[in-house]
N, C-alpha and C positions, 0 to 999 in steps of 0.2 A: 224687232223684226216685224213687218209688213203681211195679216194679214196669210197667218199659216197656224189658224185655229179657227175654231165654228163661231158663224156671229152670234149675235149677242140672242138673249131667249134660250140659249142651251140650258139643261141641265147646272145649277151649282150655281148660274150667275145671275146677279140680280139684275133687273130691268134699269132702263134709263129713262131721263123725259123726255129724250129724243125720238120714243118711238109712240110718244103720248099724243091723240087726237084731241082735237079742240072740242068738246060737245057744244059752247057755244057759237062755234061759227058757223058760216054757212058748209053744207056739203058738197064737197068738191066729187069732181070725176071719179071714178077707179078704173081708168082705162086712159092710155095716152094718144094724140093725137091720130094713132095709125087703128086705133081701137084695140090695141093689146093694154093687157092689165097692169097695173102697176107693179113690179116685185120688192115685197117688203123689206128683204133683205138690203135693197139699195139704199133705205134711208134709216138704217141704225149703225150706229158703228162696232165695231169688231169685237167680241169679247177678248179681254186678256188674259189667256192661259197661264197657271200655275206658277209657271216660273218665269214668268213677264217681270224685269225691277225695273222701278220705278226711280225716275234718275232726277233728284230737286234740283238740279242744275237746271234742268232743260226746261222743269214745269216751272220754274220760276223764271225763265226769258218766253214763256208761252204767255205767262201771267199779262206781261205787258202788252198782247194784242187786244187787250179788253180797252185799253186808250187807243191805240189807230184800227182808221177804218181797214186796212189788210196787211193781214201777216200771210206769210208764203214760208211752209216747211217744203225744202227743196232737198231732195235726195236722191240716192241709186237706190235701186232694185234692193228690198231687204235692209236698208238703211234704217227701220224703224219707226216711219214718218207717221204711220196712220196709227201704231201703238199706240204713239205716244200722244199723239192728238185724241186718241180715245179715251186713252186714263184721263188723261188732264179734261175734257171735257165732263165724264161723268162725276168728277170731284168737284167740279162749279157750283152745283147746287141750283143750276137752272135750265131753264130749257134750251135744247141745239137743236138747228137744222139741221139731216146730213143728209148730205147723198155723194152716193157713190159712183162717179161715172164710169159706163165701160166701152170698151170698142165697138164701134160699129151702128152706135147710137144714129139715128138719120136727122143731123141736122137742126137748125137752132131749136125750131118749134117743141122738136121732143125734149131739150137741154131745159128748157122755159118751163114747161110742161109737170117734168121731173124737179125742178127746183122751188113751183110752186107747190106742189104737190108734197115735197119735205117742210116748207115753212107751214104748212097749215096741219101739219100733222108735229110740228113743236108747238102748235098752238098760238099762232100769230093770227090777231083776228083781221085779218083779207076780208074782204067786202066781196059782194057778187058781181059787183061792177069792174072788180081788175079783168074778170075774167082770165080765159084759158087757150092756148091755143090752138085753132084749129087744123093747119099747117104742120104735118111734119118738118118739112124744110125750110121754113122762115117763121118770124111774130112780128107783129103786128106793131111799131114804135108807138100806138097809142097804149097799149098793153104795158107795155116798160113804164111809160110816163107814169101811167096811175100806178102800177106798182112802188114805183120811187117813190113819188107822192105819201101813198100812204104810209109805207115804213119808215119815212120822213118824219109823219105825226106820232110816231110808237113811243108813248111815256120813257121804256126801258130800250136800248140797242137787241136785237137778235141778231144772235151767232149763226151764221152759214158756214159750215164746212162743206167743201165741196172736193171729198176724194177723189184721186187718179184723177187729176185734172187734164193732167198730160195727154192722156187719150182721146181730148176734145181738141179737135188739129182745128178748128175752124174759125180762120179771123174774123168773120162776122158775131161769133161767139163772143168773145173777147171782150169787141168793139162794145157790144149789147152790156156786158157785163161792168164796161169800166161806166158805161153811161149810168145804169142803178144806182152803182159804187157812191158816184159822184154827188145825183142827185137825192139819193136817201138820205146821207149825211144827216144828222148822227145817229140813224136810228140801224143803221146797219153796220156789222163787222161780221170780216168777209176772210174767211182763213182757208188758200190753198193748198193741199195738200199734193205734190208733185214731182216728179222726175224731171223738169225741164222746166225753162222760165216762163211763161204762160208770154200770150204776148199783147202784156195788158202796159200803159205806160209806165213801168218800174220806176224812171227815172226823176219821175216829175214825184212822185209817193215819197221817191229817197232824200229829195231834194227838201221837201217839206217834213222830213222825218213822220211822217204819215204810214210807216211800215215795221212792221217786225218781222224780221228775217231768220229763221233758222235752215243752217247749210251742212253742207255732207261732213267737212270737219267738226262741227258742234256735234253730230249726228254720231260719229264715230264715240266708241268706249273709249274709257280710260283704262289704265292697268286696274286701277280700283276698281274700278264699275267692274270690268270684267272678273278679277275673283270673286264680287259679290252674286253678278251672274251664273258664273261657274257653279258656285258652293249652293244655287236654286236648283242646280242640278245635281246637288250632293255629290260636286267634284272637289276637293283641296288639292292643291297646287302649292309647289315653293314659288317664291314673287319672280325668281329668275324665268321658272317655267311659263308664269301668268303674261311677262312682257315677253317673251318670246313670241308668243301665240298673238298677242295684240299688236305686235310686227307683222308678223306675217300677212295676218288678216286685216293688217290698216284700223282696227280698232271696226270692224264690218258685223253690223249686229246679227245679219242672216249669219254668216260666216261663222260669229261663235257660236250660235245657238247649234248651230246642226253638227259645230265640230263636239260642242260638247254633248251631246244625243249621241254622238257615235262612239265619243272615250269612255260613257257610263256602260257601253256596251262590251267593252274588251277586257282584257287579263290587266293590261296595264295601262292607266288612262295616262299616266305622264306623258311614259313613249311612245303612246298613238298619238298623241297631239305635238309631240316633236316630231316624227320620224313620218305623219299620213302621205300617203301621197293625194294632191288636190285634184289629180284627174282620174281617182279612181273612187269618190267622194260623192255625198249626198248634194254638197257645193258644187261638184259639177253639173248636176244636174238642173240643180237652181240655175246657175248661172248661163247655161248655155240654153235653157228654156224663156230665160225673161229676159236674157242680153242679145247671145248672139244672135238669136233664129229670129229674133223682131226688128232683125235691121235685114237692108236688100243684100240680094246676091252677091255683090261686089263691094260691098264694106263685110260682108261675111270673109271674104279674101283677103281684105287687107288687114282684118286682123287677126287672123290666120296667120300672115306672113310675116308683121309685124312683132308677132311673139316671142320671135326671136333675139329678137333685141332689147335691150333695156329702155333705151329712149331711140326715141324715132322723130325727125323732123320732113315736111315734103321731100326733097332733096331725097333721103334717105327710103319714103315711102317710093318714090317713082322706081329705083334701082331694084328695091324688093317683087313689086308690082310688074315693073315693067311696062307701066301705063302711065299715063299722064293727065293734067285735069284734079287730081284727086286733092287740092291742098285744102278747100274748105269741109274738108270730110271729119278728121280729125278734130277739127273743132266742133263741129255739129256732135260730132261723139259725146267731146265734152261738154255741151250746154244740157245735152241729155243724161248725163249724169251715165253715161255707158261705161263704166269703170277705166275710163281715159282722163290722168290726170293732166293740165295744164303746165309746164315748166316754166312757161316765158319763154318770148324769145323766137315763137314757132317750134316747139322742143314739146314734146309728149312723151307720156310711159305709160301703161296701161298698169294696173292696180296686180301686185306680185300673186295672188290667187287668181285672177284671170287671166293672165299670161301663163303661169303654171299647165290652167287646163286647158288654154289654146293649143297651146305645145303637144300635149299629147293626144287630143282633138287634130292635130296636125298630122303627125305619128298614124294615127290611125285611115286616116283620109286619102293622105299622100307622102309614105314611109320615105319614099328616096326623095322630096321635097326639101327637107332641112336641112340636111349637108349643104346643098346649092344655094340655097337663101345664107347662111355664113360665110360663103364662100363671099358672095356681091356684097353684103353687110360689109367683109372686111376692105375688099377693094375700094367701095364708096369711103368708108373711114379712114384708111390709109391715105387717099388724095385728099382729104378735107382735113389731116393734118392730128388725125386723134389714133394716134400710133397703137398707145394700149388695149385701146377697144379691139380695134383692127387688130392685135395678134391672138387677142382672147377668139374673136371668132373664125382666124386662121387654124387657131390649135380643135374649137369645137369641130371645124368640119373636117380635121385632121389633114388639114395643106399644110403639113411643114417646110415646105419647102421656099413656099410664100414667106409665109411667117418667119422663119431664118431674115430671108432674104429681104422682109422691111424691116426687121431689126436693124443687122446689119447696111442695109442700102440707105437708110435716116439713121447712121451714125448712133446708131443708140446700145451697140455693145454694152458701152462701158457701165448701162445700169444695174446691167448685172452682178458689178460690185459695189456699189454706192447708190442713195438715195430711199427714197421710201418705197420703192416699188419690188426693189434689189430681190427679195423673198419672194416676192408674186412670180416676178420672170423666172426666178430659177425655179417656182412649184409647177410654172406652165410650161417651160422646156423640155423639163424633167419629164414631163412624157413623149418626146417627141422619138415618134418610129425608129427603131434604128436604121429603116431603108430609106429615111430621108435623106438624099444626095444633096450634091454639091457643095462650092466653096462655102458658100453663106452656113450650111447648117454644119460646116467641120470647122468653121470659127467658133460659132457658140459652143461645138460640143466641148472644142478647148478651154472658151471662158468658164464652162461651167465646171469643169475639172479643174480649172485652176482655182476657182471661186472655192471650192471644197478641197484644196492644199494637194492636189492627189498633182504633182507634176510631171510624174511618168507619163500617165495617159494623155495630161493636159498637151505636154511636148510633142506625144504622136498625134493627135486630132490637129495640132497645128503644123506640123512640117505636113502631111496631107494636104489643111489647107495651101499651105504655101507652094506644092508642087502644083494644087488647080491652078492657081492662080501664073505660075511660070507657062501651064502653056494654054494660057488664054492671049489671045492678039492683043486685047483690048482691055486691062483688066481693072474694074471702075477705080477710083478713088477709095470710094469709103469703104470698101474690101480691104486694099492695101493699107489707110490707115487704119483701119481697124487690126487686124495682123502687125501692125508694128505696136499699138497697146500691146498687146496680148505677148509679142516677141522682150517688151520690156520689161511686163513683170515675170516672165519666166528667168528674163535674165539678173532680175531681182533677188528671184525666188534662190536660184541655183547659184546666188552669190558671184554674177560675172561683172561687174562694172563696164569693163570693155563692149561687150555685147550691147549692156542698155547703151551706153554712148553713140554707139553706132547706131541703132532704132531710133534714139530723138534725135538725131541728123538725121534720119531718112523721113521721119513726120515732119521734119521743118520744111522739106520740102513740097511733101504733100500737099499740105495743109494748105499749099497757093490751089490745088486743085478741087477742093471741095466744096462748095456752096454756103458764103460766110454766114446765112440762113443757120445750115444744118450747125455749124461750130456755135453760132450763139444760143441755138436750141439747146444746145447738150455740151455747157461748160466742163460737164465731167470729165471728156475725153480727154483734154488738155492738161486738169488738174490731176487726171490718175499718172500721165507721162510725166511730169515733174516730180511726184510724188518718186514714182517708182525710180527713176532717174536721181534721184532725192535720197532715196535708200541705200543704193546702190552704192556711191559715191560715200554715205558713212559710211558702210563694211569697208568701203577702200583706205578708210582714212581722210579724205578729201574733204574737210570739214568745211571751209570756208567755200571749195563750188556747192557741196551738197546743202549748205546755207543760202547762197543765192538761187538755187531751184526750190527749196523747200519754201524759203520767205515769198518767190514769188506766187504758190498757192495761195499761201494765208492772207498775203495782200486783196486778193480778189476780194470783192463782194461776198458775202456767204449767203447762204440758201441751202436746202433742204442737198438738191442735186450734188453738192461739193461738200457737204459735212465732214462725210469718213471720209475722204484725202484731204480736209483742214486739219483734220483731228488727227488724221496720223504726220501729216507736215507736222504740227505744231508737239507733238511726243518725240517727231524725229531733233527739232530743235533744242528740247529739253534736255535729249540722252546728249547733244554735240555740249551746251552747256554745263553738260554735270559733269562728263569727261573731261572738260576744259577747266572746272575747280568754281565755276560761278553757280554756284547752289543755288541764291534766291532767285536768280534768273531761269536758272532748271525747274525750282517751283512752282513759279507765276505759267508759263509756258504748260507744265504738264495739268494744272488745275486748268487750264484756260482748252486744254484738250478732251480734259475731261466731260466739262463744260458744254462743249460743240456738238456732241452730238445728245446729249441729254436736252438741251432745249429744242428740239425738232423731233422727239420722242422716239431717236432711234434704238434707246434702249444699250445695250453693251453690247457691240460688235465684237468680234476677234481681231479686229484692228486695234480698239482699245487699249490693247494689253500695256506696250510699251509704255504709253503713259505712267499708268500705276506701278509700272515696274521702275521708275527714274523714281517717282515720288518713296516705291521702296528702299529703293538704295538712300536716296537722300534722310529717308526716317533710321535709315541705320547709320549713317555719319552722324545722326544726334541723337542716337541711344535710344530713338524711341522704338523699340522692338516689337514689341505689341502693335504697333502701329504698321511698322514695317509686314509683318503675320499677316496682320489682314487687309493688306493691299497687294499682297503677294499672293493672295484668297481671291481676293477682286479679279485678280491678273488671269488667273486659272479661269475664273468665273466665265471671263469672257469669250470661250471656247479652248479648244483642243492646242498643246502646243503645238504652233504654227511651222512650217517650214522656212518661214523667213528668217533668214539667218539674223538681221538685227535684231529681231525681237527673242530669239534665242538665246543668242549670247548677253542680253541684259536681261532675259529670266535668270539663266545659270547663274552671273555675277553675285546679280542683289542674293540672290536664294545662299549663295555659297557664303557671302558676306556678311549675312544675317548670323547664317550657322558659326560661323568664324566669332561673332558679339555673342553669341548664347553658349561659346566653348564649346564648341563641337569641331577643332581641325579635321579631324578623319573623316568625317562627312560634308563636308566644304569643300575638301581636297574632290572629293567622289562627283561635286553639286556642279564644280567651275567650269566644265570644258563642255560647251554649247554641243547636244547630237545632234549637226547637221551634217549634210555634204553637200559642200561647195566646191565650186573652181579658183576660187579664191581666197587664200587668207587673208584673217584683218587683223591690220596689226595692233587695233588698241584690243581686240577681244584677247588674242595674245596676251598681250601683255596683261591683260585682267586677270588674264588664265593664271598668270605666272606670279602676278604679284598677291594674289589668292594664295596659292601653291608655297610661297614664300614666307606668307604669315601664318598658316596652319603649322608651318616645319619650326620655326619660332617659337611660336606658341609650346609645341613638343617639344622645346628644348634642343634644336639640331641647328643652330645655327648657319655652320659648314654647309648643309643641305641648303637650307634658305638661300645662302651665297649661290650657288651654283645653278639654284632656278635662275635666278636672274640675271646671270656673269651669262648664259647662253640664251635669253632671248632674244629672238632677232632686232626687239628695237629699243635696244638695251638704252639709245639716247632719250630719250622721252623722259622728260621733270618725274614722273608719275616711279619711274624704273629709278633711276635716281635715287630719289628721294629715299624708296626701297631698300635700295640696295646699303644707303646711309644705315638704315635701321639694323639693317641684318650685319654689316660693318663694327657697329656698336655694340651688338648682341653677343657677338664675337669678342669682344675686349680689342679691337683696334680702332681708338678713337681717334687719332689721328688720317688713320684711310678715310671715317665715317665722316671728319671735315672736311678732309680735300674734297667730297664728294658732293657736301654739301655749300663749299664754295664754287664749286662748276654753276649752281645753279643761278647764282647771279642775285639782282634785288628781289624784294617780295612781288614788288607790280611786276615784273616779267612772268611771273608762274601764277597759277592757280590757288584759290584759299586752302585748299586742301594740301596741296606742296607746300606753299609757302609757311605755314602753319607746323608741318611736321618735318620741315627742316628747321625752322626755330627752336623746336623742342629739341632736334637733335645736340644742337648747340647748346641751350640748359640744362641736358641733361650731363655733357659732356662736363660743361662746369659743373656742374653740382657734384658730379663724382670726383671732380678735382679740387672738390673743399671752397670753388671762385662762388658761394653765395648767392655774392650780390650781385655777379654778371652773368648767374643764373635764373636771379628775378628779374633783372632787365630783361630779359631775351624772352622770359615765361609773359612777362606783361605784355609783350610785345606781342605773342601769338597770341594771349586771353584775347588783345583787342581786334585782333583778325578775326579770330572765332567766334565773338561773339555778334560780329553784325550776319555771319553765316548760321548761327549756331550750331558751332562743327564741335560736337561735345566728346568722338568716337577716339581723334586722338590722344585725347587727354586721359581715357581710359587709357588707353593703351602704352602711355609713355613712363609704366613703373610708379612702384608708391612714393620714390621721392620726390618726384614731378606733383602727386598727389596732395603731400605734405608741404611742400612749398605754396601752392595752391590753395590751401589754408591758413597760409599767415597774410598777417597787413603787410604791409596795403592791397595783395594781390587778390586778396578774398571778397574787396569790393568791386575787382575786377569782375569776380567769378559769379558775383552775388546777384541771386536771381534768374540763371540764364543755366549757368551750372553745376550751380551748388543752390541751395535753399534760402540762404542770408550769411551773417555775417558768423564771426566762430562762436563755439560756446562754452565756457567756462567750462574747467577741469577741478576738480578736487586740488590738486596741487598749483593752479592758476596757470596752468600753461592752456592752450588752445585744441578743443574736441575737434578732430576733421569732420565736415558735416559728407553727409550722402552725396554723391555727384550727380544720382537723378532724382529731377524735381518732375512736379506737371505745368508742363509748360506749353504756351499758345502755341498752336498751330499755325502752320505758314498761311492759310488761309484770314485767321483770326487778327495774325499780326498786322496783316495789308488792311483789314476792314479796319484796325486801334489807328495805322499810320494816318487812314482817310481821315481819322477822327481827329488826328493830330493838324490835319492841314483845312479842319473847318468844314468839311462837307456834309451836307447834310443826308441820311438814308436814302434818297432817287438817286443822287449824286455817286454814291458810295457804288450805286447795285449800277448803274450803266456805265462806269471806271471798272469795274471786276468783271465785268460782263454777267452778271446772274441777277436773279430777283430779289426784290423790297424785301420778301422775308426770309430768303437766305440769309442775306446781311442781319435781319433783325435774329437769326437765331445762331450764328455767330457773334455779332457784341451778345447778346447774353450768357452763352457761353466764356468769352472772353471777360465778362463781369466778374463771374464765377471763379475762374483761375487768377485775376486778380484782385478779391476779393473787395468789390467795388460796387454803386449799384451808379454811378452818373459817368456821362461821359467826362468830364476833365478832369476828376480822378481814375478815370481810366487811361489817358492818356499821361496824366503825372506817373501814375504808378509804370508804368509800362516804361516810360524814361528811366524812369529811376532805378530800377532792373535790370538798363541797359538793353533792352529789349526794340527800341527804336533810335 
């Protein structure tokens, strides 16, 4: 920090050479060209208080102005510059020039004056022939010569520091100086000390690497530096609390020094240095004494007005201001190091502690000012196309009505259920007045009520809007499609299919009216209609339309904007696939959802859920239960059970189905029937409902009951019912009705792995109890090898221990081997064959896809951009997959994995 302690001479500190006179040179003046006396103070430099540290960083890039003739510390206000040029100077171990220039100085003569006047007091032996000027206001070019000249002939280089340069506005100065510079060579080095770029030729110094430069980012603490700093003040801090502070502060050396003077002062220093406020601070004072009051009337305005905003461009100053002319202002700021940083581009932000205390500098000035400057901030943002900004300082100045209405009017509803922002909008909404009228702000209020599952309220906030909107003449576009979003996921929500159908028939039309600008800005709008249109259509049963909407989401390009409707399309795919018996196809699909939004760091939405929940059911069709628990964990994780009817009825299932593999019928029976209320039933949920309900009465030993669930559900033809109703046929002891039924179903390719599979067993089991052996291990081989490319392990539990027992003899056991049983049989005491365990630890669906990559040659890049994930996902899967089969290379990982039957 700059120059906020006593100079040097005080008490405690020792002297330097800088304030050492030459006794054998000549005697110079004591009085400057106007006949006022010299002030000593001007040519020592500043002692450094107590808890000044010292930063080897810095002293060792200062090190290197001792090889070029000028180095230039360039800083803001309190940035450090003269500290640190003080320490580092009194540690050289030789003699420095200093002087310290201040305002108001008259002109070169006295500049000339004063700077001879500090080299002959470091003891540079000047001769009486450079002479001294008489001229306050100009010297004398014979003067300079002989100057040059002589420091030209100096055995060793003498150091000029020449403080607050800045304050010397006068280009004839400069001019004077670069000429010395030039002609002393090498007897001179020449180190500025300043706020601003002097205006000496930089360019030509930089070119010939003839410069040492240290700038306001060098200048800036580190988190390091600063707890060392701190703890000078007998503060400790956690690192979290240390970088906190060096945010805020920009790493601003005044800035911490004074904040920590103030924390050693309170009850609690943490939470003063969290929680201070900057415009009621020792820092404000600093700053608006050495920033803003030292600039003219009307840059005092603009940044004032300016404060409000985070970044600011011309453009953006005129609309604040209200004035025009001002664009080279902001830059002049920044060459002044006025705590106005640079973004490129014409793009500015003033330093977060002085905008802080502008603000409330503002506040106190002109109280009804800042509303109105938010107000224009957001208007000017809204036309220039930066929507978020624009609603943030619609919401500051409390225009909701605005704000509503550019959300809505730039189509950008639908972020408030998708993309990265989705939480911002709803935290910035969420305060919005409730006397904020019109249609625009009763659409949001319904997004945001549907966004939060609440569909009562969401439904009234929308038929309100829809009544504005009926008796408007004229009623925009992106009203109206915005209102048909919002009409389609209610009709989502409340399970109507019919409804949404009729809402994306009425956006198809729209959509010709809206400005194909606004649709390609905000892909969302489009992907949520299909989506929800897409859900809809499963509860219907509609599988193959609700495929062609759902597939054409996930086809788009992805991005950040469309994630959560990729991710819930591609869960919605997974549950049509699982219901339809193609398991690996369920799997790739729900991990590939999982996936989508994790790589955009969305984190687990409550759209998520379904996924995890298909991947549950599927761990429970192959016994891995544990597994199934904790995705069923995952599923809960990802928020509050939802109202969406899809995602309900496959919580209830898997959950019930799980409980039904862990022996719990009674509470399976309790788990299956989804709590929603719809307009609609569905009838695979149905029937989930029923074919649940069927195997828990089973399971209880009720046969007769099992029957009767499923002799009345309404969609009694379904392979899925069927196949059911086979089992509970059989449980019964009519084996006969249990084939007819499972001859309805036709070849295996017409149904599902999961039908096809447990109408084979029906059929082996049938023989087996008929004494037919062998046309009950034909029929059991036949499902092993269905089951085993799904690894569908649940029926084979379930098909009774003769099915069991069979399952462990030859040759069926090398059917079984490795996938659902452990290997091959094992020796009995009387040599007949031990049945092995039927659960093993077995690769994961994930695991298996990265062994197959392995099997088809691809290498780890290969592997992680085919699965869609990263190098070291894949890499901590095959080690995993090593482990399980107990391998350390890849081609015995892919033998072994053959050989399992596993690929």
């Amino acid at each position: 920090m700059e120059r906020l302690s006593q100079p040097a001479g005080a008490p405690g500190e020792p002297s330097t050479s800088a304030g050492a006179e030459n006794p054998r040179g000549p005697t110079s003046p004591y009085v400057d060209p106007l006949g006022e006396p010299f002030l000593h103070t001007r040519f020592v430099p500043p002692a450094r208080p107590a808890t000044f540290l010292r930063r080897p960083r810095l002293a060792a890039h200062l090190d290197q102005s001792l090889d070029t003739p000028l180095t230039m510390v360039n800083g803001s206000a309190g940035a450090g510059k003269t500290l640190l040029v003080a320490d580092w100077a009194a540690r050289l171990g030789q003699p420095v020039a200093w002087f310290t220039d201040e305002a108001g100085d008259q002109g070169a003569g006295t500049f000339w004056a004063y700077v001879l006047h500090a080299l002959r007091l470091a003891g540079v032996p000047l001769s009486a022939r450079v002479g001294c000027p008489a001229d306050a206001g100009r010297v004398d070019h014979g003067l300079l010569a002989r100057l040059a000249a002589e420091l030209s002939e100096l055995e060793r280089p003498v150091l000029l520091v020449l403080d607050e340069f800045d304050r010397q506005p006068a280009r004839q100065v400069a001019e004077d100086l670069e000429f010395v510079l030039h002609h002393a060579a090498p007897g001179l080095r020449l180190v500025l000390v300043t706020r601003t770029e002097p205006l000496l030729p930089l360019h030509r110094y930089r070119a010939a690497g003839a410069i040492t430069e240290i700038r306001d980012a060098e200048l800036a603490f580190t988190p390091g530096e600063a707890a060392a700093l701190l703890d000078r003040h007998e503060l400790r801090l956690p690192d979290d609390a240390v970088r906190a502070l060096v945010e805020r502060t920009r790493g601003w050396a005044a800035g911490l020094r004074l904040c920590a003077l103030a924390a050693r002062e309170s009850g609690d220093p943490e939470a003063y240095l969290r929680e201070f406020e900057a415009g009621r601070s020792t820092i404000a004072d600093f700053l608006l004494a050495e920033v803003l009051k030292r600039q003219p009337a009307g840059t005092q305005d603009l940044l004032l007005r300016v404060s409000v905003v985070d970044r600011f461009c011309p453009g953006l100053v005129r609309a604040l201001t209200g004035r025009d002319g001002l664009e080279p202002v902001p830059a002049g700021l920044h060459r002044q190091n006025a705590f106005v940083e640079d973004l490129g581009h014409s793009w500015y932000r003033l330093h977060p502690l002085f905008a802080e205390i502008l603000r409330a500098h503002l506040r106190e000035r002109a109280p009804h000012l800042e509303p109105e400057l938010h107000r224009r901030a957001a208007r000017w943002l809204r036309d220039s196309g930066a929507l978020p900004r624009a609603l943030a300082h619609s919401a500051a100045a409390q225009d909701w009505e605005f704000a509503a209405g550019a959300l809505v009017g730039d189509l950008a509803i639908g972020q408030l259920f998708t993309g990265l922002r989705a939480d911002d909008l709803a935290g910035l909404f969420g305060r919005m007045a409730p006397e904020a009228a019109g249609t625009a702000a009763e659409l949001v209020r319904a997004a945001l009520e549907l966004s939060r599952n609440d569909v009562e309220r969401g439904l009234s906030h929308l038929r309100r809007a829809e009544g504005r909107l009926a008796a408007q003449r004229a009623p925009g576009a992106a009203e109206r499609l915005s209102c048909v979003l919002l009409e389609t996921l209610a009709a989502r929500l409340t399970g109507s299919p019919c409804r949404a159908e009729r809402a994306v028939a009425a956006a198809s039309e729209l959509r010709h009216e809206v400005p194909a600008r606004l649709l390609e800005e905000h892909p969302e709008l489009l992907a949520l209609l299909l989506t929800h249109l897409g859900s809809a259509r499963v509860w219907a049963g509609s599988f193959d339309a609700a495929r062609a909407a759902l597939s054409e989401v996930v086809g788009h390009p992805g991005g950040p904007a469309t994630a959560l409707p990729r991710q819930d399309c591609l869960a919605h795919l997974a549950l049509i696939d699982y219901l339809e018996g193609r398991l690996e196809s369920a799997e790739r699909e729900a991990l590939a959802a999982k996936a989508e939004t994790e790589r955009f760091g969305l984190g687990r939405p409550a759209g998520a859920a379904l996924g995890r929940l298909v991947l549950a059911a599927l761990a429970v069709e192959r016994d891995e239960l544990d597994q199934a628990e904790a995705l069923l964990a995952e599923a809960a994780a990802c928020g509050p059970a939802a109202p969406d009817p899809v995602t309900a009825a496959g919580r209830s299932l898997a959950t019930a189905r799980l409980l039904l593999a862990r022996g719990d019928p009674q509470a399976a029976l309790e788990a299956a029937a989804p709590a929603v209320t719809v307009h609609v039933a569905s009838p695979w949920a149905e029937l989930g409902t029923a074919l649940v309900a069927s195997a828990a009465h089973l399971a209880e030993g009720r046969p007769d009951t099992a029957l009767k669930v499923l002799e009345h559900v309404p969609h009694g033809g379904e392979p899925e019912c069927t196949a059911g109703l086979a089992w509970a046929r059989l449980a019964a002891g009519d084996r006969d009705a249990a084939i007819g039924l499972v001859d309805r179903l036709g070849p295996p390719g017409l149904t599902g792995t999961g039908v096809s599979v447990r109408a084979a067993l029906v059929r082996a089991r049938v023989a087996e109890e008929a004494g037919d052996v062998a046309t009950a291990r034909k029929l059991l081989a036949r499902a092993l090898l269905e089951g085993r490319r799904e690894r569908l392990r649940r029926p084979f539990l379930d098909a009774g221990p003769g099915i069991r027992r069979l399952v462990d003899t030859p040759p069926l056991q090398s059917l079984a081997a490795g996938w659902l049983t452990p290997g091959g049989p094992r020796p009995r005491d009387d040599g007949a064959a031990e049945p092995g365990p039927l659960v093993v630890e077995e690769l994961s669906g994930r695991e298996r896809e990265v062994v197959r990559c392995l099997g088809q040659l691809m290498t780890t890049e290969e592997i992680a951009a085919d699965l869609y994930v990263s190098v070291n996902t894949v890499k901590t899967h095959l080690k995993s997959a090593y482990r399980k089969l107990g391998v350390s290379r890849r081609g015995e990982a892919v033998r072994q994995a053959r050989a399992r039957g596993l690929l």
